[in-house]
N, C-alpha and C positions, 0 to 999 in steps of 0.2 A: 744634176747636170743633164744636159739635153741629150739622147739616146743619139744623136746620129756624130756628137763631138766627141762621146763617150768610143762612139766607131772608130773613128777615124786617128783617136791615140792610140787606139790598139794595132789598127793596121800600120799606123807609123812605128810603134815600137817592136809591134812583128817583125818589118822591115829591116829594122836595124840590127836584128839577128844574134849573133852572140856566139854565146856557148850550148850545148845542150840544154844543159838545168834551166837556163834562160828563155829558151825558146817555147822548152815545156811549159814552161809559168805563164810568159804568153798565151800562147796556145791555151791553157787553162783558165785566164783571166779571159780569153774569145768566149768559150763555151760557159764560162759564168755570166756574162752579160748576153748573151745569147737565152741562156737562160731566163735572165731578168725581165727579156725584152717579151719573151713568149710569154711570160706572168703577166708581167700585165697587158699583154691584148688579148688574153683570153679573160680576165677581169672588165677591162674598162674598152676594150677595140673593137672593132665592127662588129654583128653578132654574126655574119657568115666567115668572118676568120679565126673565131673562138674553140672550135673543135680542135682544129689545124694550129692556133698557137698552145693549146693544149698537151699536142702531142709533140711542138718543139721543146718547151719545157723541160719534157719526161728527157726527149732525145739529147740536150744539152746537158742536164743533167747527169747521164749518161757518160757525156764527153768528159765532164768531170772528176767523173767517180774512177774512169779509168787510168786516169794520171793522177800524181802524187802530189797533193795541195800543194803550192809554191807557197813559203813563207814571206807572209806579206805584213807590214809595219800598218797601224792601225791608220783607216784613212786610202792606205794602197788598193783596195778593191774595188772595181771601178764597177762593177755590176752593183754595188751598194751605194753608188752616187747615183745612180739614175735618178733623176726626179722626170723626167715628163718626157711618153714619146715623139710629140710632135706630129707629122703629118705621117700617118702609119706605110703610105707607099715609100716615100723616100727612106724613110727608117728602114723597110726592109729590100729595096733595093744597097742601102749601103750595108748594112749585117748577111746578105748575102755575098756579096765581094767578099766581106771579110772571111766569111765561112771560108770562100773558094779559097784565098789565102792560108790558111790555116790547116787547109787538105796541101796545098804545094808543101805547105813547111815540112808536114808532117810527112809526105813524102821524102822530101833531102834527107830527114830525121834518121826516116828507118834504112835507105839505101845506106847511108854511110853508119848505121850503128854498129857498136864496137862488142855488146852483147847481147843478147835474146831478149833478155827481159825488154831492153828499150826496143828493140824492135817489133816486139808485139805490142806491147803499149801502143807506139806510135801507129801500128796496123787497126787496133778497136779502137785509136781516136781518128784515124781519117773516118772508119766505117761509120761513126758516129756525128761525126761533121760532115758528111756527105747525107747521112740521111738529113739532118738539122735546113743543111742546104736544101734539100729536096721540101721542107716542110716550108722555106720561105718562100721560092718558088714558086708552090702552090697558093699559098697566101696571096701572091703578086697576083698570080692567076685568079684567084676568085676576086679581086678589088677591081681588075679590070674588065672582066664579068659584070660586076655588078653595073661599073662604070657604062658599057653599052645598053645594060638594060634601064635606065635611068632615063636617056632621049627617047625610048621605047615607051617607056610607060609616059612620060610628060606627053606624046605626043598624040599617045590612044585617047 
């Protein structure tokens, strides 16, 4: 499935909020396709955004490892449905909203949390989705970079 449709269920089912454990799962199904998305543009994506999707990766992954896998029915992993990103700016202008969304959640998380444990959880996954953010960002940043330099050299 196409990475930016794959986005946009997530932010809808983010949206729709829940219970905690559900949010988490969310939350954790963001930063797995976050992940996936950073695989492969540092495989198959620009060669100036391959360092930088590189280190989203690690930082998704990251975001992962610090929340408690949601139990998901074979088929539920939506970062295992990607098949193609598509045009890699839109892709990561919309996996950056979602990041931003997933630091909000995770903020409401930990204000209202009832014990430590989630509280800190939800504290190492905003640190982790805000760096993640930061890493897409940059990616935008460098594509629009390359973007002006492209009239620049055609015209030299």
């Amino acid at each position: 499935m196409d990475a930016v449709r794959l986005i946009v269920t997530s932010r809808r089912s983010l949206a729709a909020g829940g219970d905690v454990p559900g949010i988490l799962a969310e939350v954790w199904q963001a930063q797995a396709l976050a992940q996936a998305i950073g695989s492969r543009l540092a495989v198959a994506g620009p060669p100036e955004l391959r360092g930088e999707a590189l280190g989203l990766t690690e930082l998704a992954g990251r975001g992962c490892g610090v929340l408690d896998p949601p139990e998901l029915a074979p088929g539920e992993l939506r970062a295992g449905q990607l098949t193609e990103l598509g045009d890699a700016r839109h892709t990561l202008m919309c996996l950056g909203g979602l990041l931003g969304e997933v630091g909000i959640a995770l903020v409401g998380l930990a204000c209202s949390a009832d014990d430590e444990g989630t509280y800190w959880q939800c504290m190492e996954a905003i640190d982790a989705a805000d760096e993640s953010r930061d890493r897409v960002l940059e990616m935008l940043r460098r594509l629009a970079d390359r973007e002006q330099a492209l009239p620049e050299r055609e015209a030299g």
